[in-house]
N, C-alpha and C positions, 0 to 999 in steps of 0.2 A: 825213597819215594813213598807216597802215602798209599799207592794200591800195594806194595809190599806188604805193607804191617795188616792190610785189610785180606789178603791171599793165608797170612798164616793165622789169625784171630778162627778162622774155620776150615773143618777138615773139608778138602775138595777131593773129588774124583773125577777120572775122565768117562766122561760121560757125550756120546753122538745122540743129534736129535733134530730132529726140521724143528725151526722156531719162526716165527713172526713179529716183523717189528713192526709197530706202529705208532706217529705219532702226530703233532701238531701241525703242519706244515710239511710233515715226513711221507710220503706212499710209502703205503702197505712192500714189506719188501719179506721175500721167501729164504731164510739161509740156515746155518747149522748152529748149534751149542756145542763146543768141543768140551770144556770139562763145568764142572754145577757143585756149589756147595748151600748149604741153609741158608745162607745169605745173598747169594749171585752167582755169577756165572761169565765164563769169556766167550762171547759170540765171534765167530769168524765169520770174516767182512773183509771185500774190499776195499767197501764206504762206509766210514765211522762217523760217529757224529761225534760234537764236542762234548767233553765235559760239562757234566752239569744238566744236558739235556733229557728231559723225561719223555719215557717210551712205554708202548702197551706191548707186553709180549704174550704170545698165545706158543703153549707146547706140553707135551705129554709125558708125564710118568706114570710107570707103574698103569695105563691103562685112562690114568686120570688126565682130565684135561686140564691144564691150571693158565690162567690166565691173570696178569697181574700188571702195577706199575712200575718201569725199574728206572733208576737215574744211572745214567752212563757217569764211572767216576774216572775212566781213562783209556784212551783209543792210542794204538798203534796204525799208523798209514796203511793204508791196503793191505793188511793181516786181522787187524779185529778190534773187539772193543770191552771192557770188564765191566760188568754193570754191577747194580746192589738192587736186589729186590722189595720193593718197598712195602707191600700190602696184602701179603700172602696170607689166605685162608686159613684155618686150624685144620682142614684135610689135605691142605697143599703141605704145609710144614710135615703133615705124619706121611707122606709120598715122599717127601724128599730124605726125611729121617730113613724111611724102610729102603729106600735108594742106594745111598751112602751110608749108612750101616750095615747094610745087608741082610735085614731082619725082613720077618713079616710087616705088611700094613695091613695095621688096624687104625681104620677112620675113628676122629673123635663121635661120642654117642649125638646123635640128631642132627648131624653135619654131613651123613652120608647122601650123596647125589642121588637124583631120580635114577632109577635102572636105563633111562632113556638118556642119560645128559651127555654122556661120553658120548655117543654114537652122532645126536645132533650137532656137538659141538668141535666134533672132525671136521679138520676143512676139508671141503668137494674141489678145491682148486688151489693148486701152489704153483708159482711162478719164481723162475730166478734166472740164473744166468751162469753159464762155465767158468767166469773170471771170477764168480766169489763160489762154489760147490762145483765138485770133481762129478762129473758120471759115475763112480764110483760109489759115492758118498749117496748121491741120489737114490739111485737104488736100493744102498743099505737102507736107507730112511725109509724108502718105501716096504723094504722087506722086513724091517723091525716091529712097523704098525702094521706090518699084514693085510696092505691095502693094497683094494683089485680097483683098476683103472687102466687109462692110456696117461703115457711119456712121450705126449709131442716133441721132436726137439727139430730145430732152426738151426743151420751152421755150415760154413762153408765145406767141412769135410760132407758132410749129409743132411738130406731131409728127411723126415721120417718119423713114425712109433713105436715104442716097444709097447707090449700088452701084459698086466699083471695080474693073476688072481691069488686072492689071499698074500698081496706079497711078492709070489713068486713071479719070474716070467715064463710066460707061455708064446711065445709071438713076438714076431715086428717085421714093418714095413718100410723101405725104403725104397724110394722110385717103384724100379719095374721088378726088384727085390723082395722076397722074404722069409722067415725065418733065419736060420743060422745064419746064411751069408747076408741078411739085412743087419742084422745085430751086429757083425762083424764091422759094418760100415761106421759102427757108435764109437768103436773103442779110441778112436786116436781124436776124438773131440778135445779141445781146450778152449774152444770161444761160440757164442751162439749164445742160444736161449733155450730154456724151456719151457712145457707146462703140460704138469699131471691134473690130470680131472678124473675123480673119483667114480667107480660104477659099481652098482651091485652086480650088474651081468656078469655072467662065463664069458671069457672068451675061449674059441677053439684053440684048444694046443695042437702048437705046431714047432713046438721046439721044447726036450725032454733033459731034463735038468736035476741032479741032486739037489745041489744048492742054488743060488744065482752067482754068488764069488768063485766058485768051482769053476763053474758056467762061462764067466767072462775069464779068468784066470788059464783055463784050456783055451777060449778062442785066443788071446793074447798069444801063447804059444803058437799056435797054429797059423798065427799072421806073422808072426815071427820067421818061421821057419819056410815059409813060402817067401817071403823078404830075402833069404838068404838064397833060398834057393834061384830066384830069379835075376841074380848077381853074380850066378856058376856063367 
């Protein structure tokens, strides 16, 4: 098949990342990059579009924001889609070089962004859905950018926020819940919705954490073992 020969012409890595597709007729839709090479990338999707279809995607390396057009050159049903990067910058290629090779980035000379671009051109709002990104995943995304906000989430197991600064989580609220045992109510999502919006505010912490994976990873246990226990 012709995305074969396009998969091995460049070195790919797996690489996680909130991305944005946007295009002609397409809403704006919120989901992940699972791996990235100098040429494209496989977006995981429920909903793919066809071959041949051109998209604006918006997502971050290295700190840098890149925003570009990519033509989708082959979609798998409700698992994803390979696109090709069409119009990538001379600062975007040296992010994606320092990415996948593992080197430093150094910007070409007079190409380097205002000190201000990165920051205005974070999105204040992502939206998606548990049938195409795991809560999981979400989170990562959110703890990878280091971004402080609220995680609305919609879904028959729960209503509720979690709360993030820099990243991390500090909080959440479900119903007449919160903290740990509101969080606890998030873990066994797989349908719903959701939407982070960006703050500069602190929120109060009310839930103390090494990691955030640690963090879900012990409650996991802990819902576990109360499961078991109420089965004696």
């Amino acid at each position: 098949m012709t995305h074969s020969k396009d998969r091995r012409e460049a070195k790919r890595i797996s690489y996680l990342c909130e991305v944005e597709c946007e295009g002609d007729g397409i809403a704006r839709t919120a989901t992940r990059i699972n791996d990235i090479s100098m040429t494209g990338a496989f977006i995981d999707s429920m909903a793919v579009y066809s071959p041949g279809t051109r998209i604006t995607l918006r997502f971050r390396v290295k700190d840098l924001p890149i925003e570009t057009t990519a033509e989708v050159r082959y979609s798998i049903p409700q698992m994803g889609m390979g696109v090709q990067f069409l119009d990538l910058k001379p600062r975007h290629l040296a992010a994606l070089e320092s990415l996948i090779e593992n080197k430093p980035l150094v910007l070409p000379p007079g190409d380097e962004p205002e000190p201000d671009t990165v920051q205005s051109n974070a999105p204040d709002l992502l939206r998606g859905n548990f049938a195409i990104v795991s809560m999981f995943d979400i989170i990562q995304m959110i703890e990878n950018n280091k971004l402080g906000g609220s995680l609305s989430v919609k879904s028959p197991a729960a209503i509720g926020e979690i709360f993030f600064n820099d990243g991390q989580i500090v909080g959440a609220q479900s119903g007449a819940g919160s903290g740990i045992n509101a969080l606890k109510s998030f873990l066994d999502i797989t349908e719903g919705s959701f939407e982070f919006k960006r703050s500069d505010a602190d929120y109060s912490r009310t839930i103390e954490a090494i990691s955030n994976m640690s963090l879900m990873l012990d409650l996991l246990r802990v819902k576990d073992e109360e499961a078991a226990l109420s089965q004696q």
